[in-house]
DSSP file (Angstrom, degrees, kcal/mol; ACC not computed):
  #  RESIDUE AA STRUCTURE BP1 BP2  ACC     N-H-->O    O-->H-N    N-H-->O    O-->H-N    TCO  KAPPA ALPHA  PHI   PSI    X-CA   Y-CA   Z-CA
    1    1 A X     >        0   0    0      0, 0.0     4,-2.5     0, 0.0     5,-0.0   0.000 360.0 360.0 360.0 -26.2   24.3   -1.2    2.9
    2    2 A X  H  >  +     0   0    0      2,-0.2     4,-1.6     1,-0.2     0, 0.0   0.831 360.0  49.4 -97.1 -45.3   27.3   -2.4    4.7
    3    3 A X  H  > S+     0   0    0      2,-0.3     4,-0.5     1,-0.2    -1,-0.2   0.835 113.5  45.0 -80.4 -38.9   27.2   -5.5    2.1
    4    4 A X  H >> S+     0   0    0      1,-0.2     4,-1.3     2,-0.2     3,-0.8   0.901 108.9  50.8 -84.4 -32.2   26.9   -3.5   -1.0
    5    5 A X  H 3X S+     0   0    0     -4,-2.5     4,-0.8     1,-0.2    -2,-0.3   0.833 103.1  58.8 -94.6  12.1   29.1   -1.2   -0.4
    6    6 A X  H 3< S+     0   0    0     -4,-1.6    -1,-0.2     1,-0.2    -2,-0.2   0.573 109.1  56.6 -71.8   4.5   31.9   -4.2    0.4
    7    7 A X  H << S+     0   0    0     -3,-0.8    -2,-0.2    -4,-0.5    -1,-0.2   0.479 101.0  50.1-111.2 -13.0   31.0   -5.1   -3.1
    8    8 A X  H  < S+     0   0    0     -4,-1.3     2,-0.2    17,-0.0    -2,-0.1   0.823  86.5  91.6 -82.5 -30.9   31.8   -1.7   -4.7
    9    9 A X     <  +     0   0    0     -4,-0.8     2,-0.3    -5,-0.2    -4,-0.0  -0.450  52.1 159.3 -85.9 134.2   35.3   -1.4   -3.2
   10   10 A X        -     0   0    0     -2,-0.2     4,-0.2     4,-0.0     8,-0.1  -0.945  42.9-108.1-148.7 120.6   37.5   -3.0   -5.8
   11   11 A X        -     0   0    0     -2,-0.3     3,-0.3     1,-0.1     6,-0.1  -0.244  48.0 -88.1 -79.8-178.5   41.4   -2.2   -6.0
   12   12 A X  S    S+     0   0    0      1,-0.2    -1,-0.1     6,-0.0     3,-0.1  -0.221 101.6  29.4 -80.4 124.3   42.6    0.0   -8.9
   13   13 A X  S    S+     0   0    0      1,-0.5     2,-0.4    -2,-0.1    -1,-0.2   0.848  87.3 112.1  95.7  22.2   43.7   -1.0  -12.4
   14   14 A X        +     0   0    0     -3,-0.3    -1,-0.5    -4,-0.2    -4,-0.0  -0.930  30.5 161.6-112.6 124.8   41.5   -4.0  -12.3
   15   15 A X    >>  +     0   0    0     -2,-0.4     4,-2.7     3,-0.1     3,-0.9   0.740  67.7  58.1-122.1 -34.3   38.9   -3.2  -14.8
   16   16 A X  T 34 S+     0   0    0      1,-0.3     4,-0.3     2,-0.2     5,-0.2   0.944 113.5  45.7 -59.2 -45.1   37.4   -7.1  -15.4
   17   17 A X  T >> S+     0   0    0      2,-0.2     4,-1.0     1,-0.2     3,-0.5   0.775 102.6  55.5 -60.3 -26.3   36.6   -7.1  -11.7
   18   18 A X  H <> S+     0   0    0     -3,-0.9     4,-0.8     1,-0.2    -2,-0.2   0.751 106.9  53.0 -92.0 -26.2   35.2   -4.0  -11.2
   19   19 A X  H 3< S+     0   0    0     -4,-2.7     4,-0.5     2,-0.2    -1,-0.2   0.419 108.4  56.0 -95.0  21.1   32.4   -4.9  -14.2
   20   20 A X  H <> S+     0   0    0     -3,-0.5     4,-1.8    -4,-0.3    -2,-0.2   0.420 112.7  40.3 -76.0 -28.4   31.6   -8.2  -12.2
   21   21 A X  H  X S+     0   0    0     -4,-1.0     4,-0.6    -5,-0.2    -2,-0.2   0.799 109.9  48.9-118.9  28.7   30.9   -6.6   -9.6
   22   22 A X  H >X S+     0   0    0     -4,-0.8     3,-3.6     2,-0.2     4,-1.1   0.974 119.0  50.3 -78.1 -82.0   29.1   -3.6  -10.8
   23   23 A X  H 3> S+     0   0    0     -4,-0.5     4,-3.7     1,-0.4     5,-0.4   0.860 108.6  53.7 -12.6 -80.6   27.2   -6.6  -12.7
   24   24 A X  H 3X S+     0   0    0     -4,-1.8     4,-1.1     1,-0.2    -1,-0.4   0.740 108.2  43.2   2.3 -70.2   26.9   -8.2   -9.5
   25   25 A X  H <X S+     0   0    0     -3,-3.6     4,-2.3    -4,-0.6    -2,-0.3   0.786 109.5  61.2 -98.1 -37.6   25.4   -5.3   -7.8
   26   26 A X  H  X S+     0   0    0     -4,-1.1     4,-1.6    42,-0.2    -1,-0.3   0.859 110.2  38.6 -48.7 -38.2   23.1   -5.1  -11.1
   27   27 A X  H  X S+     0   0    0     -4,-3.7     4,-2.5     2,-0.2    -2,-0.3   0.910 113.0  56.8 -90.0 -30.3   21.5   -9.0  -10.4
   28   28 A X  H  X S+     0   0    0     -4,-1.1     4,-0.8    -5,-0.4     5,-0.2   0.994 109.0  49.5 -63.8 -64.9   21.4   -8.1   -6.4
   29   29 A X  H  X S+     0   0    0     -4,-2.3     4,-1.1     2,-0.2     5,-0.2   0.746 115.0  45.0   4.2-100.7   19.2   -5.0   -7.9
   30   30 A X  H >X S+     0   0    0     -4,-1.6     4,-2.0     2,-0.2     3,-1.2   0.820 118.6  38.4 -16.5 -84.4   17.1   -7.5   -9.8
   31   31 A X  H >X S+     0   0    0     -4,-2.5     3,-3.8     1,-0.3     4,-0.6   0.806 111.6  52.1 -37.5 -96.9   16.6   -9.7   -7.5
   32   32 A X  H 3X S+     0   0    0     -4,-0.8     4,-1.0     1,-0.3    -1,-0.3   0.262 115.2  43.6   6.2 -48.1   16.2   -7.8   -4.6
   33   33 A X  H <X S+     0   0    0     -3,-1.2     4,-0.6    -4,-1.1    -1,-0.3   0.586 111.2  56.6-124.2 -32.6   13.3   -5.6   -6.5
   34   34 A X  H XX S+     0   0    0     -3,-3.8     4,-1.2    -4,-2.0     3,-0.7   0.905 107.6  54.6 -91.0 -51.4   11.7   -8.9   -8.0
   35   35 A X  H 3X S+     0   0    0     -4,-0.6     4,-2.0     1,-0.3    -2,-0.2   0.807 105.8  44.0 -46.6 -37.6   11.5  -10.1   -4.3
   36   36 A X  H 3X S+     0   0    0     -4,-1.0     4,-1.3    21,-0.5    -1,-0.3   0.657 106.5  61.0 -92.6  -3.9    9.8   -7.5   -2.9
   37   37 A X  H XX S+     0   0    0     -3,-0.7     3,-1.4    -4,-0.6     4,-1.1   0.980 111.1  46.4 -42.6 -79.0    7.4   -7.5   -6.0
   38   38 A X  H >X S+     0   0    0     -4,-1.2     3,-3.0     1,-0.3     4,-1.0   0.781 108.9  48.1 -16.1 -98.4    6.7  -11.2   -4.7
   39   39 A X  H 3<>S+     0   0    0     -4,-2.0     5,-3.0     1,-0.3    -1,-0.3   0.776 115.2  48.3 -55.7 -38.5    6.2  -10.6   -0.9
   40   40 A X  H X<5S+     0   0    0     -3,-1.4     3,-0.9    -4,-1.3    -1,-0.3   0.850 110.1  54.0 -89.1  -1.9    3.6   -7.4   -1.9
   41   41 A X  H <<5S+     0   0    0     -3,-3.0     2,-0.2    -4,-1.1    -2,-0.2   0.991 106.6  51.7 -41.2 -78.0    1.7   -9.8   -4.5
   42   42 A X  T 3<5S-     0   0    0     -4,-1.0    -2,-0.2     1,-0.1    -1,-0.1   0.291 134.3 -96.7 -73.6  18.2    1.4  -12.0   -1.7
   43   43 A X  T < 5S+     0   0    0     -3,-0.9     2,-1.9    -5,-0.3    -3,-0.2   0.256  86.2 118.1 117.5 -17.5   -0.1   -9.1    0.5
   44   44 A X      < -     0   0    0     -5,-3.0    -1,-0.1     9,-0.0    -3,-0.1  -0.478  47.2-164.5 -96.9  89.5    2.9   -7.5    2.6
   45   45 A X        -     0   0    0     -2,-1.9     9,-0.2    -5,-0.1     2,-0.2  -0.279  31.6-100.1 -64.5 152.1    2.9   -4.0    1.3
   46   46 A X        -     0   0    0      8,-0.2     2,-0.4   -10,-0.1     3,-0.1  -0.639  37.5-162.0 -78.1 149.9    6.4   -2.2    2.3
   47   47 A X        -     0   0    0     -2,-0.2     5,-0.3     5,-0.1     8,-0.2  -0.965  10.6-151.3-147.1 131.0    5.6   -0.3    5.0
   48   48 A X  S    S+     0   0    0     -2,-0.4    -1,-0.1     3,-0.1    -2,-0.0   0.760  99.2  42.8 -62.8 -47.0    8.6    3.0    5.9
   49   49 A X  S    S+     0   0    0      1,-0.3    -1,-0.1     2,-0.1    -3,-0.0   0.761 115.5  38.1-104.1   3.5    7.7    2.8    9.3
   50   50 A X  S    S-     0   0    0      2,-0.1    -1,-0.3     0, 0.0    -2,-0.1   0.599  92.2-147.0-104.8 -20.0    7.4   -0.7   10.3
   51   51 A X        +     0   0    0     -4,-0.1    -3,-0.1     1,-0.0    -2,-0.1   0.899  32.4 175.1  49.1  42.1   10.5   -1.3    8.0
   52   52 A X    >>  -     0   0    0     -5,-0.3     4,-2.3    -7,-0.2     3,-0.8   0.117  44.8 -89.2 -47.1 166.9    9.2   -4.6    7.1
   53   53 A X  H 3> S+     0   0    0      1,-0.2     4,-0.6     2,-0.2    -1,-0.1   0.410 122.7  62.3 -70.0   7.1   10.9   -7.1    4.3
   54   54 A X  H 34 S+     0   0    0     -9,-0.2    -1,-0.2     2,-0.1    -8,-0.2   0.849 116.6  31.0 -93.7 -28.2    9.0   -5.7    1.4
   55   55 A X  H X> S+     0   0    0     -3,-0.8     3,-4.1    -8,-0.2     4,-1.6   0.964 114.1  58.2-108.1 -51.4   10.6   -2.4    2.1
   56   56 A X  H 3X S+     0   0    0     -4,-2.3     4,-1.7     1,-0.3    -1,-0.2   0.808 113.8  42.1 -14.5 -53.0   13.8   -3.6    3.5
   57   57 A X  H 3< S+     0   0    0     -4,-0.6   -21,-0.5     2,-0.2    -1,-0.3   0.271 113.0  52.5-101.1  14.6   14.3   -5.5    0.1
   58   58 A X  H <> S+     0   0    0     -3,-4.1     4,-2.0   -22,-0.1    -2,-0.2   0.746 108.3  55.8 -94.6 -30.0   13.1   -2.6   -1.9
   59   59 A X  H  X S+     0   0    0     -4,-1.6     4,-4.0     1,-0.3     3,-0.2   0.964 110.0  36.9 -24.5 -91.8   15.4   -0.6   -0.3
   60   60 A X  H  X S+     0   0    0     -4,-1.7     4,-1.6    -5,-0.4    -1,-0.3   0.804 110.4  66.1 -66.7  -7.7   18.5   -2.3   -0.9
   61   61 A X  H  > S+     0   0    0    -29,-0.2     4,-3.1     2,-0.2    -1,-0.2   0.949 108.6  41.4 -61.6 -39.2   17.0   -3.2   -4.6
   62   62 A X  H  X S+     0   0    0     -4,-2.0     4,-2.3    -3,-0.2    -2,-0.2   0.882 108.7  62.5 -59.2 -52.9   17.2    0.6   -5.3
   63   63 A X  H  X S+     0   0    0     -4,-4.0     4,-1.4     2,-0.2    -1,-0.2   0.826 106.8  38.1 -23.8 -80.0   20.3    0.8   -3.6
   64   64 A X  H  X S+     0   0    0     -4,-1.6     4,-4.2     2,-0.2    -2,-0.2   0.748 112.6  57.9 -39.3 -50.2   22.2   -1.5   -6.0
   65   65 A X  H  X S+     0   0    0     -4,-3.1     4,-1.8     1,-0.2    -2,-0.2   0.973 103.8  46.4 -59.9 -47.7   20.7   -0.3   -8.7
   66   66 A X  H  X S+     0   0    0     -4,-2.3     4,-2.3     2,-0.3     5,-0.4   0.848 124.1  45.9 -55.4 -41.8   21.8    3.5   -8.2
   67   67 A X  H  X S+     0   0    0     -4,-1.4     4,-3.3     1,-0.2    -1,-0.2   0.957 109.6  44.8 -48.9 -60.9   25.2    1.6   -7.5
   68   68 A X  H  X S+     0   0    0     -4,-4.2     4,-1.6     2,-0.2    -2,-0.3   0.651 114.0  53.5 -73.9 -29.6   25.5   -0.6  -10.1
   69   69 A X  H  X S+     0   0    0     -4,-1.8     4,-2.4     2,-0.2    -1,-0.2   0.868 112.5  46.0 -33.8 -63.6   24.3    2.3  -12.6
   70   70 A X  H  X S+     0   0    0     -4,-2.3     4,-1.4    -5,-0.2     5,-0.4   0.994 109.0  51.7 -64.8 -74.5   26.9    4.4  -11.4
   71   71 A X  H  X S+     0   0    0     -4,-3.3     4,-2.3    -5,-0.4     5,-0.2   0.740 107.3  49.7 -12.1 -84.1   29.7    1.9  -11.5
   72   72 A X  H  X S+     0   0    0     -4,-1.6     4,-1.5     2,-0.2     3,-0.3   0.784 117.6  52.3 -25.6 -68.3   29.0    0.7  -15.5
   73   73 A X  H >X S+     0   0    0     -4,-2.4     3,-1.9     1,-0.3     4,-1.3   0.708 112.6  47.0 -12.0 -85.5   29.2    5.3  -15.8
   74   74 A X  H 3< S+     0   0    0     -4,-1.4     3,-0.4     1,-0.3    -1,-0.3   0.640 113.7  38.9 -37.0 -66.5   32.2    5.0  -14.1
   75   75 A X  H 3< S+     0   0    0     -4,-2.3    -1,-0.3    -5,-0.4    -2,-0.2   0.816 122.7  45.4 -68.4 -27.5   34.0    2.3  -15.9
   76   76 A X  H << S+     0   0    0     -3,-1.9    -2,-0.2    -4,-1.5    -1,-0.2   0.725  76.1 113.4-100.9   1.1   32.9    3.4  -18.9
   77   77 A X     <  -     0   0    0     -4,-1.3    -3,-0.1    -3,-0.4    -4,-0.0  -0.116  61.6-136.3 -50.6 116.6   33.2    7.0  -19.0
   78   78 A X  S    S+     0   0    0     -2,-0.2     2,-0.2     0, 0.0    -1,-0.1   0.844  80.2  64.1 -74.1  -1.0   35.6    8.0  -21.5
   79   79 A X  S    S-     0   0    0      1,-0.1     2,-0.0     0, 0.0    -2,-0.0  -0.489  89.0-104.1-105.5-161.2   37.5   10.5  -19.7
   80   80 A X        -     0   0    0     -2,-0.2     2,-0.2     1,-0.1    -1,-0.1  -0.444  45.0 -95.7 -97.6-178.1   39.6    9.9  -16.4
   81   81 A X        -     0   0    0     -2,-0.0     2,-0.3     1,-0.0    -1,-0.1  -0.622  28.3-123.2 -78.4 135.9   38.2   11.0  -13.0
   82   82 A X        -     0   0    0     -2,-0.2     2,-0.1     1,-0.1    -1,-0.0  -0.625  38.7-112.3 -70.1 141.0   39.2   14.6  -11.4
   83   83 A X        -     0   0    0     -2,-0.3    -1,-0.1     6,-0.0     6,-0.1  -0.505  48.2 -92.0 -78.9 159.6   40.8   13.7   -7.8
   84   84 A X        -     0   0    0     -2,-0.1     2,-0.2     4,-0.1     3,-0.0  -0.355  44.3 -96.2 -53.9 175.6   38.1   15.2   -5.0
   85   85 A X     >  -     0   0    0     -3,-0.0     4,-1.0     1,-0.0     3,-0.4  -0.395  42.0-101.1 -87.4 162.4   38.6   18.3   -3.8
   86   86 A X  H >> S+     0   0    0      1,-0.3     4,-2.8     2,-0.2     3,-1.9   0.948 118.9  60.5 -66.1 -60.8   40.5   18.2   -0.5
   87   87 A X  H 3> S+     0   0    0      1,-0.3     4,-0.6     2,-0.2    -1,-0.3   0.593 107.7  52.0 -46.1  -9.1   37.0   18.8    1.7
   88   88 A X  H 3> S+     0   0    0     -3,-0.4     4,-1.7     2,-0.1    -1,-0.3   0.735 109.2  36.9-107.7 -20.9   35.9   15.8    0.3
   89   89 A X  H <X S+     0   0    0     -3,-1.9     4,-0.7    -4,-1.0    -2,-0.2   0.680 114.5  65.1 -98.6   3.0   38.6   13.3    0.8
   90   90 A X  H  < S+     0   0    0     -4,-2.8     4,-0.4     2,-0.1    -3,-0.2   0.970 108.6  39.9 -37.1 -81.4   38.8   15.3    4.4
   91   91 A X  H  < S+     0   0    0     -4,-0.6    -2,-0.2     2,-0.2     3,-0.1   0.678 108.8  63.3 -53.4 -20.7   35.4   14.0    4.8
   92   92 A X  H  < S+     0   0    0     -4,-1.7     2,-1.5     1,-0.2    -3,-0.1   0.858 110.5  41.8 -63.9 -91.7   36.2   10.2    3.2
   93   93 A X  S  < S+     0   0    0     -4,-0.7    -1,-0.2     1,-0.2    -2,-0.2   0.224 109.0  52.9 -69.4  23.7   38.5    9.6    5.8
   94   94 A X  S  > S+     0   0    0     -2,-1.5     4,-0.9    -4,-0.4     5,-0.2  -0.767  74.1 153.3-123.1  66.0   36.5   11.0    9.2
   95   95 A X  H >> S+     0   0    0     53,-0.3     3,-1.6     2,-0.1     4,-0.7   0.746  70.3  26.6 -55.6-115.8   33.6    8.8    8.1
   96   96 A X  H >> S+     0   0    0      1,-0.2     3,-1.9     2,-0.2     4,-1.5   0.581 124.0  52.6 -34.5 -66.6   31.9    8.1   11.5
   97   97 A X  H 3> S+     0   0    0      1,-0.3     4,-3.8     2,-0.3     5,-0.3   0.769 110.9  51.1 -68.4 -47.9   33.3   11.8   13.2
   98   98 A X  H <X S+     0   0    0     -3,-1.6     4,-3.1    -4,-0.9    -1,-0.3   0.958 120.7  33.1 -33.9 -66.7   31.8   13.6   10.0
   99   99 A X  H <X S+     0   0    0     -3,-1.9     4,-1.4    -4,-0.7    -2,-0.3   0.698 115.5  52.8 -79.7  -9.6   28.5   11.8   10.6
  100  100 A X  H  X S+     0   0    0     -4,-1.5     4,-1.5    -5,-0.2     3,-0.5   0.966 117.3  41.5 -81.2 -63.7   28.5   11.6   14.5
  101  101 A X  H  X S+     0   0    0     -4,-3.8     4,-1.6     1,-0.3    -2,-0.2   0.648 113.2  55.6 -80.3  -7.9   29.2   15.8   14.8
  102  102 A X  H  < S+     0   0    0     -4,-3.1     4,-0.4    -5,-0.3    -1,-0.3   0.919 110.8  40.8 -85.7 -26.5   26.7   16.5   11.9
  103  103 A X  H >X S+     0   0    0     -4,-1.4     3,-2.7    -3,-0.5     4,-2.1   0.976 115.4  50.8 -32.8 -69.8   24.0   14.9   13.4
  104  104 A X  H 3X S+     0   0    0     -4,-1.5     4,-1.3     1,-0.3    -2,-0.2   0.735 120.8  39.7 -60.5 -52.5   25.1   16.5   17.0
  105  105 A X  H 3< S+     0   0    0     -4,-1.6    -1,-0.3     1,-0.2    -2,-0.2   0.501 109.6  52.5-101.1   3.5   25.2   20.0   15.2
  106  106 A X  H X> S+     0   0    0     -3,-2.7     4,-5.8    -4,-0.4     3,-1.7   0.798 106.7  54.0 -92.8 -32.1   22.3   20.0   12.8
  107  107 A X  H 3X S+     0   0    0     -4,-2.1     4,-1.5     1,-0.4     5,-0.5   0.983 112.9  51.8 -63.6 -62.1   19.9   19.1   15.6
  108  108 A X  H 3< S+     0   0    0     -4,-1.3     4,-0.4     1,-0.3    -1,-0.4   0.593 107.8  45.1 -34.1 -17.7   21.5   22.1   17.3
  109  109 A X  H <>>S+     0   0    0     -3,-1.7     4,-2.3     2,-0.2     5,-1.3   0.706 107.2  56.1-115.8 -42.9   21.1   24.2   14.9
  110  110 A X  H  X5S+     0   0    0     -4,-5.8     4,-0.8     1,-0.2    -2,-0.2   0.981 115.9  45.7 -36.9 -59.6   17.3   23.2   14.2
  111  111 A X  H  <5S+     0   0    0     -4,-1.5    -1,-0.2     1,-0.2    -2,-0.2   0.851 115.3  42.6 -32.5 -56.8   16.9   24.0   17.9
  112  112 A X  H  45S+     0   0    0     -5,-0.5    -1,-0.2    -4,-0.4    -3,-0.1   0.755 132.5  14.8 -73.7 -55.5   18.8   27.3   18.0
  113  113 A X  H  <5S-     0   0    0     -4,-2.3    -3,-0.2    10,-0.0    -2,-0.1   0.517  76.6-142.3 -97.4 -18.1   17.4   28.9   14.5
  114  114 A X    >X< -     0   0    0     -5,-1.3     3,-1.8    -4,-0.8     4,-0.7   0.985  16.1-165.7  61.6  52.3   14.5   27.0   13.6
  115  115 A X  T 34 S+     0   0    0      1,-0.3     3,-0.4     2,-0.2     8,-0.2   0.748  83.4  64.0 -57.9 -35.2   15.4   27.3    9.7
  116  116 A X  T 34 S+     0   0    0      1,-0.2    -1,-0.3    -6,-0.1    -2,-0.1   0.854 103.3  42.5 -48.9 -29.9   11.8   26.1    9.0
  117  117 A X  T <4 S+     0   0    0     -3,-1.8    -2,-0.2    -4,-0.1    -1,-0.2   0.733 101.7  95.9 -82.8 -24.1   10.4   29.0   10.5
  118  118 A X  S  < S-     0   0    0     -4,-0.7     2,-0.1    -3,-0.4    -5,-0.0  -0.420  90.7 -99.8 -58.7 141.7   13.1   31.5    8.7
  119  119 A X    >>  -     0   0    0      1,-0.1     4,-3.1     4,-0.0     3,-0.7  -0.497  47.2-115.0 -28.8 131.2   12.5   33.2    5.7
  120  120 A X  H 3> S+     0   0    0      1,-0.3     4,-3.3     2,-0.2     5,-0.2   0.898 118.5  51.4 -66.1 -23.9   14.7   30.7    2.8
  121  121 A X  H 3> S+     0   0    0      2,-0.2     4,-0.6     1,-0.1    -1,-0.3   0.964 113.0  38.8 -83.8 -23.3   16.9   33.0    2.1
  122  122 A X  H X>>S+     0   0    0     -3,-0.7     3,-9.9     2,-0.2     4,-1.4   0.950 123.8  45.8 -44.4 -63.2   17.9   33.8    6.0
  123  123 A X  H 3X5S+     0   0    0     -4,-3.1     4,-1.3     1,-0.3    -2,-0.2   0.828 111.5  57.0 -52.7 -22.7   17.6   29.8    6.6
  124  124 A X  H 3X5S+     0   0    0     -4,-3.3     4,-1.0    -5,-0.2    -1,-0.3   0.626 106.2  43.2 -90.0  15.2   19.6   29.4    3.5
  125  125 A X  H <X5S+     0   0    0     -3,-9.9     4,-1.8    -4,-0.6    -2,-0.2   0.839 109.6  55.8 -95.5 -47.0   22.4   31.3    4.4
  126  126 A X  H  <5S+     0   0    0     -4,-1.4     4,-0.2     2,-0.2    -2,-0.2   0.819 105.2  53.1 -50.1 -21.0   22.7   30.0    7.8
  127  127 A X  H >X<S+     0   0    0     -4,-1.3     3,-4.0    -5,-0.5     4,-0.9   0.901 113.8  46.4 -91.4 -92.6   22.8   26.6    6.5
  128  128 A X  H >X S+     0   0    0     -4,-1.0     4,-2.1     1,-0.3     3,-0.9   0.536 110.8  47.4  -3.5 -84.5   25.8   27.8    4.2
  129  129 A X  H 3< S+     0   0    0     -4,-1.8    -1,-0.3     1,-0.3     4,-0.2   0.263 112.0  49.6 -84.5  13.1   27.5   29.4    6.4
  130  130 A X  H <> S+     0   0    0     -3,-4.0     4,-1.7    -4,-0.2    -1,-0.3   0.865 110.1  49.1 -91.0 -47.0   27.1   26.4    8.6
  131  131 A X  H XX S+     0   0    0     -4,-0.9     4,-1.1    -3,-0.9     3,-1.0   0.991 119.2  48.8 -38.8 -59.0   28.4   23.4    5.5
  132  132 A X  H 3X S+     0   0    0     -4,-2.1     4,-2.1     1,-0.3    -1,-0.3   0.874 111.5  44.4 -61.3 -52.0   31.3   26.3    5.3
  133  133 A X  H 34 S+     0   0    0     -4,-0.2     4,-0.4     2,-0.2    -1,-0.3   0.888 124.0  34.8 -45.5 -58.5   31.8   26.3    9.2
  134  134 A X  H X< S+     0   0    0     -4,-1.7     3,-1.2    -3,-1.0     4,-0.4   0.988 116.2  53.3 -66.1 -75.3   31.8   22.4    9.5
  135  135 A X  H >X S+     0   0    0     -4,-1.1     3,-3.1     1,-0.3     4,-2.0   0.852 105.4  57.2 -47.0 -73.5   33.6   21.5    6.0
  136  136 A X  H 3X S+     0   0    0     -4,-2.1     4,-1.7    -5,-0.3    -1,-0.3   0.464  93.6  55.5 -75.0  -1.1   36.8   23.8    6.7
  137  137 A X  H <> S+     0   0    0     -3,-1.2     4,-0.6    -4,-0.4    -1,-0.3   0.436 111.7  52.9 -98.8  -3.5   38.4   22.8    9.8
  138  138 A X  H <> S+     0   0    0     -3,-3.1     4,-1.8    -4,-0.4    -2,-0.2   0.677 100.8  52.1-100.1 -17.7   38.5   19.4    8.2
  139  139 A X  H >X S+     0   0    0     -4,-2.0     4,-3.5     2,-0.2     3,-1.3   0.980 107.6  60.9 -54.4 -63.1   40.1   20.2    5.2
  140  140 A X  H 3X S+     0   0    0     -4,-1.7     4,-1.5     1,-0.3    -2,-0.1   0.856 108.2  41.3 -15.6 -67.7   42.7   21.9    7.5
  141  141 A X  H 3X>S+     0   0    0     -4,-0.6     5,-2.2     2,-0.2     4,-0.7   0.777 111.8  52.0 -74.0 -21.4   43.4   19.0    9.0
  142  142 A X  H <<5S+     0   0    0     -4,-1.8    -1,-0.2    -3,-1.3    -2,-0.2   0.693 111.4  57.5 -67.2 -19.0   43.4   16.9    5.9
  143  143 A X  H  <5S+     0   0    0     -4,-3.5    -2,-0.2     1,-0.2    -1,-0.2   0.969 108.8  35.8 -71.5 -39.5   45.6   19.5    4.9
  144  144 A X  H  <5S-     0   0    0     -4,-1.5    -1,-0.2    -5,-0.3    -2,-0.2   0.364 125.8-100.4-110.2   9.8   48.2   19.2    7.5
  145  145 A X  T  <5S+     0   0    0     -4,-0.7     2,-0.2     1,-0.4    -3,-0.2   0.615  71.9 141.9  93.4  31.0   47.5   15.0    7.3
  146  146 A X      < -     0   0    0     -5,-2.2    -1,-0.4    -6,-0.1     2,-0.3  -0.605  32.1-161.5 -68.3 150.8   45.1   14.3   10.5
  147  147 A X        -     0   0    0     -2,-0.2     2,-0.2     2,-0.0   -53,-0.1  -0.956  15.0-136.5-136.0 118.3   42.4   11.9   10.3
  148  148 A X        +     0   0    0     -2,-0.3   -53,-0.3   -58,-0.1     2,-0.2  -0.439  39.3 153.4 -76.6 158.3   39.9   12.0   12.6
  149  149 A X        -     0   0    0     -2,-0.2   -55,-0.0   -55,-0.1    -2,-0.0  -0.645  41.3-120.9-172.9  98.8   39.0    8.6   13.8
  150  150 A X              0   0    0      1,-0.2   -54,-0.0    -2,-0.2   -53,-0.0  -0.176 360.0 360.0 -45.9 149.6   37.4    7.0   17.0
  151  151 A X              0   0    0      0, 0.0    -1,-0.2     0, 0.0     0, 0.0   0.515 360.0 360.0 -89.6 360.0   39.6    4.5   18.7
């Protein structure tokens, strides 16, 4: 994942580069998807929970494609991009902190309410009013120009 997405990041105002490597990410696709045909022909079904190469390289076939799909969109869409809303480039730049303390707080909150057990409209309100809980004290700080960031 690490490797496809260093192949998406492309800087701005290049448009011949950014459809090589949307193209790119389109033959990794291919490949990738044509390989793990191969390897379950020859017997090694992809397996989730051994996370063998058949599924390892279906995986990242899917991957690429969904990328490289989106990319072509992208470049060819004929109107410009809206810039995110602020809660979302909050959350682009506290990558890891984002993901570390939503892990850390969902489990917590499985524990705490048990949203499976909940009637959906309780569990879906807690779960709102959790996104909303989480989401706005980093806008804040994107507002006022923190980034969170491990050292």
């Amino acid at each position: 994942s690490i490797a496809l997405g260093s192949i998406c990041h492309c800087p701005p105002n290049k448009q011949h580069e950014a459809l090589s490597r949307a193209v790119r990410l389109l033959v990794i696709s291919i490949s990738a998807l044509a390989m793990s045909q191969v390897l379950e022909g020859l017997g090694i079904r992809p397996s989730h929970r051994m996370c063998n190469l058949t599924y390892c390289t279906f995986v990242i076939g899917v991957n690429a494609l969904v990328l490289g799909t989106l990319a072509l969109v992208d470049l060819f869409w004929p109107w410009p991009r809206r810039p995110l809303p602020v809660v979302y480039q909050a959350i682009e730049e506290s990558k890891l902190i984002v993901f570390l303390g939503s892990n850390l707080l969902t489990g917590l909150t499985n524990l705490v309410l048990q949203p499976l057990v909940l009637p959906s409209t309780v569990a879906l309100s807690y779960l709102s009013l959790y996104s909303f809980l989480f989401s706005m004290p980093l806008a804040y700080l994107h507002e006022r120009g923190k980034v969170l960031k491990l050292a």
